[in-house]
GUMARLO-499704 format. One record per atom (N, C-alpha, C): residue number from 0; residue in three letters; atom name; x, y, z. Coordinates in steps of 0.02 Angstrom, whole numbers, plus 50000, padded with zeros to 5 digits. Example, Ala and Ser with C-alpha at 12.3 -4.5 7.8 and 13.67 -1.06 7.14 Angstrom:
% GUMARLO-499704
+-------+-------+-------+-------+-------+-------+
! lovex ! marnu ! gukol !     X !     Y !     Z !
+-------+-------+-------+-------+-------+-------+
!     0 !   ala !     N ! 50660 ! 49716 ! 50390 !
!     0 !   ala !    CA ! 50615 ! 49775 ! 50390 !
!     0 !   ala !     C ! 50660 ! 49835 ! 50390 !
!     1 !   ser !     N ! 50642 ! 49888 ! 50354 !
!     1 !   ser !    CA ! 50684 ! 49947 ! 50357 !
!     1 !   ser !     C ! 50645 ! 50002 ! 50394 !
+-------+-------+-------+-------+-------+-------+
***
This chain:
% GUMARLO-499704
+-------+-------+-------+-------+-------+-------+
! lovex ! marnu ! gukol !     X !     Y !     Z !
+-------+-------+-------+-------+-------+-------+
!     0 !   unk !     N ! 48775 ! 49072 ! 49717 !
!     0 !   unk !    CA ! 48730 ! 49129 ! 49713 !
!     0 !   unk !     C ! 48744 ! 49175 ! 49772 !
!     1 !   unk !     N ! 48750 ! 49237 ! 49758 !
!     1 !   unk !    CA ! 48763 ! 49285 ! 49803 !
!     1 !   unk !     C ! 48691 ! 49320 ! 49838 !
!     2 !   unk !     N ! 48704 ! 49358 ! 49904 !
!     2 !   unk !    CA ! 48633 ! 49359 ! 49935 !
!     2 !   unk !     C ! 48616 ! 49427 ! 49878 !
!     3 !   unk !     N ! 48643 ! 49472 ! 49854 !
!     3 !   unk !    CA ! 48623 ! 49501 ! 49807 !
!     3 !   unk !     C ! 48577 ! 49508 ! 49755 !
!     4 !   unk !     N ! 48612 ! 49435 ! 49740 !
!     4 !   unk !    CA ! 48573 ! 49395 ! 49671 !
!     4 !   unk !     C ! 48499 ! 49386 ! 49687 !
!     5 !   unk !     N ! 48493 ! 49360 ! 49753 !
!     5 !   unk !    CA ! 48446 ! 49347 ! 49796 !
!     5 !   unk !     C ! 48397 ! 49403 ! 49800 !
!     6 !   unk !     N ! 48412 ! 49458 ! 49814 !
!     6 !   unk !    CA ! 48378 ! 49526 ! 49836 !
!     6 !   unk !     C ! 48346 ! 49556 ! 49770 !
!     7 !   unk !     N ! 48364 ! 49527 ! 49710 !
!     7 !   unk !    CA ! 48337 ! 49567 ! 49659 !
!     7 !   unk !     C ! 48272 ! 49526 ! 49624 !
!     8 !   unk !     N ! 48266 ! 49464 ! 49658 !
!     8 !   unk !    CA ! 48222 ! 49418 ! 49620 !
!     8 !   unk !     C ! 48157 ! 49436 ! 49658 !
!     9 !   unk !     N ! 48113 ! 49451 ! 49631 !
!     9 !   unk !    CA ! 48034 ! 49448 ! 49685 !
!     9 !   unk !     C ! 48004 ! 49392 ! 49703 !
!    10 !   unk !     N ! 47996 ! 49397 ! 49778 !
!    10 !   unk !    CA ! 47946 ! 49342 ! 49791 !
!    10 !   unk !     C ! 47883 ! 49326 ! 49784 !
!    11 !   unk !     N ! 47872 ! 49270 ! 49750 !
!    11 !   unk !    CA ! 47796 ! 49280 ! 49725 !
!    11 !   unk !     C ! 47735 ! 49197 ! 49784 !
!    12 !   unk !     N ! 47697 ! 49203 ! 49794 !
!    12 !   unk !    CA ! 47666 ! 49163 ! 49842 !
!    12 !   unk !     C ! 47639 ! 49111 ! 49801 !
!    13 !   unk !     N ! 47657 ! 49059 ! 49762 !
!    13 !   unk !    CA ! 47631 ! 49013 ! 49731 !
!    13 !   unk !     C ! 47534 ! 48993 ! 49751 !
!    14 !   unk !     N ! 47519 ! 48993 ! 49811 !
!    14 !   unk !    CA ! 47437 ! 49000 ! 49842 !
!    14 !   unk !     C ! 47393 ! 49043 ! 49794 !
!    15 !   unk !     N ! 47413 ! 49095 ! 49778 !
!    15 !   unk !    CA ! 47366 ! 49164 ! 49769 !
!    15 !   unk !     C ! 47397 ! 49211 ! 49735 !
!    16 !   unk !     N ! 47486 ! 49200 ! 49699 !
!    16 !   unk !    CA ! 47518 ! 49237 ! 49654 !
!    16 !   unk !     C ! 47527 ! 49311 ! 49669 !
!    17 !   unk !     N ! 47541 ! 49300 ! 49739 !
!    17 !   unk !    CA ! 47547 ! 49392 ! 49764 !
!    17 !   unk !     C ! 47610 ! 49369 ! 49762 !
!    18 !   unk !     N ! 47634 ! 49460 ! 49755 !
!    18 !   unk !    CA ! 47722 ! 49472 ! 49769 !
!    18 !   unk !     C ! 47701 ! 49484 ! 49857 !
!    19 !   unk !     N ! 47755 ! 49444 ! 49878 !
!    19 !   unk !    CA ! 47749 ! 49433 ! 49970 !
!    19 !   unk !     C ! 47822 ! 49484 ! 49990 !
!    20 !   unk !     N ! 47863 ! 49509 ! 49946 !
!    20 !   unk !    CA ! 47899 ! 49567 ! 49978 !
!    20 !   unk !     C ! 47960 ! 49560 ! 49949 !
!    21 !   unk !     N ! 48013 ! 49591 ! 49991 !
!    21 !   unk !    CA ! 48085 ! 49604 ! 49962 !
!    21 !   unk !     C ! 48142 ! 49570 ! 50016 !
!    22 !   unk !     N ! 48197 ! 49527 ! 49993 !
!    22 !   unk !    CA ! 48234 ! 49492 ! 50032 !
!    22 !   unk !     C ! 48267 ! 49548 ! 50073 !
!    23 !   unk !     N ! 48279 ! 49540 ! 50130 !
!    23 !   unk !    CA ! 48333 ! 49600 ! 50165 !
!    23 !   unk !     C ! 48390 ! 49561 ! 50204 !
!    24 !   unk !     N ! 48374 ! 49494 ! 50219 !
!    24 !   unk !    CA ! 48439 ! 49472 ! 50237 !
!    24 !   unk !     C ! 48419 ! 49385 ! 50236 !
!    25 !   unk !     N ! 48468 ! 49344 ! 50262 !
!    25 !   unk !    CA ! 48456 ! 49287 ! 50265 !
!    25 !   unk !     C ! 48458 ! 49259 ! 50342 !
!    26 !   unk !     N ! 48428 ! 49203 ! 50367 !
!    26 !   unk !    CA ! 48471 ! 49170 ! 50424 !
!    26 !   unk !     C ! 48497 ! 49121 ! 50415 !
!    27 !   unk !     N ! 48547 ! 49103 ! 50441 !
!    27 !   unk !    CA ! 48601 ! 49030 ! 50428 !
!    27 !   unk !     C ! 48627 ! 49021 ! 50495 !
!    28 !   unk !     N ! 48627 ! 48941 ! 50494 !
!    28 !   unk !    CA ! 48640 ! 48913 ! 50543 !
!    28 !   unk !     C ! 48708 ! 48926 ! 50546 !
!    29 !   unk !     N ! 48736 ! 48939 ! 50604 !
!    29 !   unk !    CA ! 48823 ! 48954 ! 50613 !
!    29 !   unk !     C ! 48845 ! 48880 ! 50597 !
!    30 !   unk !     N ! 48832 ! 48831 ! 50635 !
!    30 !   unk !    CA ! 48874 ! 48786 ! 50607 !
!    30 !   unk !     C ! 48878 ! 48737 ! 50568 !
!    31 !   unk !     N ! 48823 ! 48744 ! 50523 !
!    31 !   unk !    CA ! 48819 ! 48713 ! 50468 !
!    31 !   unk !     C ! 48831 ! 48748 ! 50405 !
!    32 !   unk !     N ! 48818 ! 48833 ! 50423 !
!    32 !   unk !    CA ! 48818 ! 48878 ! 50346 !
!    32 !   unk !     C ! 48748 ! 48862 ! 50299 !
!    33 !   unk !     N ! 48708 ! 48827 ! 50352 !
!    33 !   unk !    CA ! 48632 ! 48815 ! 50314 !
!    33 !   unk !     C ! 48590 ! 48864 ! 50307 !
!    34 !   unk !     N ! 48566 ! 48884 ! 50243 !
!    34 !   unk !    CA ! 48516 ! 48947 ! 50274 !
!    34 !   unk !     C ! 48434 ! 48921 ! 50297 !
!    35 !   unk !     N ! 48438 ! 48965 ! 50337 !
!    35 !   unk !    CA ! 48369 ! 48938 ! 50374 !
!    35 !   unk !     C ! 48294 ! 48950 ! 50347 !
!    36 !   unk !     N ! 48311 ! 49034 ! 50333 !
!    36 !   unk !    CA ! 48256 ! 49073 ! 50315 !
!    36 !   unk !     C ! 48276 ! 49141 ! 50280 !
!    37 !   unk !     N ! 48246 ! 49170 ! 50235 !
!    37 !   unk !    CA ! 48263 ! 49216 ! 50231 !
!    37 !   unk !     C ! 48196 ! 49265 ! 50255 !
!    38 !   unk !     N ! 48228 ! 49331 ! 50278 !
!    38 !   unk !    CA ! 48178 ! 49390 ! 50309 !
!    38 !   unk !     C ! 48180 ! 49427 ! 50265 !
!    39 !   unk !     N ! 48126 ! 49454 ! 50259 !
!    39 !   unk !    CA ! 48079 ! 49502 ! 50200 !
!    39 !   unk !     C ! 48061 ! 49570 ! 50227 !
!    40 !   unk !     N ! 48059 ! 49614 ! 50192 !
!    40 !   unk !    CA ! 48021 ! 49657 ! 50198 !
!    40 !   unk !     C ! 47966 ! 49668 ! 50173 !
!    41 !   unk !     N ! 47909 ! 49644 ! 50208 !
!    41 !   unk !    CA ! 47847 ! 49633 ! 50159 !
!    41 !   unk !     C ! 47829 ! 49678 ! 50130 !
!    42 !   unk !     N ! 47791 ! 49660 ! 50062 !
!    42 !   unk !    CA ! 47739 ! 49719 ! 50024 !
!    42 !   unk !     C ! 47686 ! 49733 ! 50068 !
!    43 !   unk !     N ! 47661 ! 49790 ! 50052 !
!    43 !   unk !    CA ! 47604 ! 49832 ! 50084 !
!    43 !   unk !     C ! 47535 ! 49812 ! 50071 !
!    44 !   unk !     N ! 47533 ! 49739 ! 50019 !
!    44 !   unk !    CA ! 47484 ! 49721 ! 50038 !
!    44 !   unk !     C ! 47472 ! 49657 ! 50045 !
!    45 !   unk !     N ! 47541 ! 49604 ! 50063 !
!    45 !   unk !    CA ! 47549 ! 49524 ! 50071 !
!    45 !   unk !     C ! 47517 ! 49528 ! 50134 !
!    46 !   unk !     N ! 47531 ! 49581 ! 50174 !
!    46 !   unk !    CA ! 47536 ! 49567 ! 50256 !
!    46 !   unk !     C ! 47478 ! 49607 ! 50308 !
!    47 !   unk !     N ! 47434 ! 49643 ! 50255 !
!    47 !   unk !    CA ! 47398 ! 49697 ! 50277 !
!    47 !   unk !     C ! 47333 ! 49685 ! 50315 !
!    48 !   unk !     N ! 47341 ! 49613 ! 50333 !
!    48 !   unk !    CA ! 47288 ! 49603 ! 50338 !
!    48 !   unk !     C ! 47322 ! 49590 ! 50454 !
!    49 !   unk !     N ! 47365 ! 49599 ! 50439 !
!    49 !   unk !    CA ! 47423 ! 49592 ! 50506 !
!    49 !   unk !     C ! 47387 ! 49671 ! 50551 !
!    50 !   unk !     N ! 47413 ! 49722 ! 50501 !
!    50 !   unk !    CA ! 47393 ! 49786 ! 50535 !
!    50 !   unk !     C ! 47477 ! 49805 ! 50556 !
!    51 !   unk !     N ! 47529 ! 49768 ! 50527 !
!    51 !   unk !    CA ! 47603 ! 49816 ! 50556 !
!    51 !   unk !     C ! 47637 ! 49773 ! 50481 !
!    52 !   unk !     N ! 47682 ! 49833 ! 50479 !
!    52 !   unk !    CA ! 47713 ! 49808 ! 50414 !
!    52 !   unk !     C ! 47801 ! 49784 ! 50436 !
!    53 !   unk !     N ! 47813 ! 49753 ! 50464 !
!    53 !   unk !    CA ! 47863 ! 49721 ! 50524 !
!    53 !   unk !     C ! 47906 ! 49687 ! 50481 !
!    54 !   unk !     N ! 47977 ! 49679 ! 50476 !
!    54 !   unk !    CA ! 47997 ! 49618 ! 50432 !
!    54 !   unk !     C ! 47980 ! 49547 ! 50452 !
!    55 !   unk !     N ! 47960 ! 49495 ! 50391 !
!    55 !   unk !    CA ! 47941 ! 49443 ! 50422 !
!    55 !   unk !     C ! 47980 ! 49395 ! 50398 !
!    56 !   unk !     N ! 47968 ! 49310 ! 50411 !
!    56 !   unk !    CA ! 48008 ! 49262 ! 50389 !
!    56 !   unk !     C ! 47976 ! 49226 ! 50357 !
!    57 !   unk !     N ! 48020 ! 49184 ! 50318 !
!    57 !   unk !    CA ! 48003 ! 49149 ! 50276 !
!    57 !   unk !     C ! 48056 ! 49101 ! 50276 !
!    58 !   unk !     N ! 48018 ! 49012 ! 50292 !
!    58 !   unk !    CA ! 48060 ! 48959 ! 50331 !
!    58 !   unk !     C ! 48100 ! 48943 ! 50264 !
!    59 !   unk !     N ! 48144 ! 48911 ! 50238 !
!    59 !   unk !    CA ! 48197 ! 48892 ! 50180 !
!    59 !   unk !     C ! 48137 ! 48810 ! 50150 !
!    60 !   unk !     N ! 48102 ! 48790 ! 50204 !
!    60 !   unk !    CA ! 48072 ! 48735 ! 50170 !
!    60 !   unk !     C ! 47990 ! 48769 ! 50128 !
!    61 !   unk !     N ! 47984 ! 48836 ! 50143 !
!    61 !   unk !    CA ! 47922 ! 48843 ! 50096 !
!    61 !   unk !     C ! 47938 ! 48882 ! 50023 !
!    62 !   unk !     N ! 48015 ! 48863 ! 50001 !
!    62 !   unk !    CA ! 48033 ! 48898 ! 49961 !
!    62 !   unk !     C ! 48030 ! 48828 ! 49884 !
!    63 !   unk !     N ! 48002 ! 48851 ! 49845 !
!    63 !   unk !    CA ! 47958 ! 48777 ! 49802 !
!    63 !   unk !     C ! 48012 ! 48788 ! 49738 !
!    64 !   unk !     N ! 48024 ! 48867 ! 49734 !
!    64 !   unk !    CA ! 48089 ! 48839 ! 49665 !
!    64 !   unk !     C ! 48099 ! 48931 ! 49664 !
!    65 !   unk !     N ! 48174 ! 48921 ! 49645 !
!    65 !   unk !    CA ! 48218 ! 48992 ! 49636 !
!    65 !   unk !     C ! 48237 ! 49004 ! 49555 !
!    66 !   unk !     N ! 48199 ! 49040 ! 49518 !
!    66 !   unk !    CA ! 48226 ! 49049 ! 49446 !
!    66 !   unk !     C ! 48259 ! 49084 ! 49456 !
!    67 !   unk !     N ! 48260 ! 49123 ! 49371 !
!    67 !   unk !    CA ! 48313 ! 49177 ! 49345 !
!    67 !   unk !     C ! 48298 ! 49255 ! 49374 !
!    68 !   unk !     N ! 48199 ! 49260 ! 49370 !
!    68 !   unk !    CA ! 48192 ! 49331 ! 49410 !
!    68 !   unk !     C ! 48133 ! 49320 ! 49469 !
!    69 !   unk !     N ! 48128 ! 49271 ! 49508 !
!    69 !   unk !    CA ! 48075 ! 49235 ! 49545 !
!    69 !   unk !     C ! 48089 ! 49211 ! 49588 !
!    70 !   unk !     N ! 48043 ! 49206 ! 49640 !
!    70 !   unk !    CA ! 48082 ! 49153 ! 49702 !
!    70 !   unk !     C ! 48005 ! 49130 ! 49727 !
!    71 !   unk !     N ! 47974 ! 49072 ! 49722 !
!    71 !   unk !    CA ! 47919 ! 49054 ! 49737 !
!    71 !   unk !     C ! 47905 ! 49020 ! 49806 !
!    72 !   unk !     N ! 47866 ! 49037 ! 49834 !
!    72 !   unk !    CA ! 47854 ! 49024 ! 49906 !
!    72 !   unk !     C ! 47799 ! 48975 ! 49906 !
!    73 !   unk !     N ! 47774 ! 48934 ! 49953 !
!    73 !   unk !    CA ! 47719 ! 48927 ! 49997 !
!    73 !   unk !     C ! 47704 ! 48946 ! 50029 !
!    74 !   unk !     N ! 47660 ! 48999 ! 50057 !
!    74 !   unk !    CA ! 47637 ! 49035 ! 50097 !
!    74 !   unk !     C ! 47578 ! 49023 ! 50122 !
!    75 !   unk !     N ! 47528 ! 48992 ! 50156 !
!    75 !   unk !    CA ! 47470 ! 48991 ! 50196 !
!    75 !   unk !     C ! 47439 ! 48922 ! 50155 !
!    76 !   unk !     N ! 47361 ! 48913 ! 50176 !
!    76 !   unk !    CA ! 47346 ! 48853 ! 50121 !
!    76 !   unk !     C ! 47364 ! 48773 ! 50119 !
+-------+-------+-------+-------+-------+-------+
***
């Protein structure tokens, strides 16, 4: 899967079924090629409760399953 592929699927928060934002890049460990997390650009209203709309992260272990147009998170809870 390409990070592409990645960027077009929405993230949705399995907790409370909000879309939590848009992929903008990944992190990966250099020497394993593991990805760690991917960083988001949050929606304007996953995060609003922050008061800055900042890119945020999202760890690779709260990620619960990757479909065809979805990427489901654990997020808070």
């Amino acid at each position: 899967m390409l990070l592409s592929d990645l960027q077009r699927k929405d993230i949705v928060n399995v907790i409370d079924g909000r879309n939590v934002g848009n992929i903008i890049d990944v992190k990966v460990e250099e020497s394993t090629g593991t990805i760690l997390s991917l960083i988001i650009e949050p929606s304007k209203n996953f995060f609003s409760f922050l008061g800055k709309r900042e890119d945020a992260e999202i760890p690779w272990k709260s990620i619960t399953k990757i479909g065809e147009d979805v990427i489901l998170v654990k997020l808070g809870g």
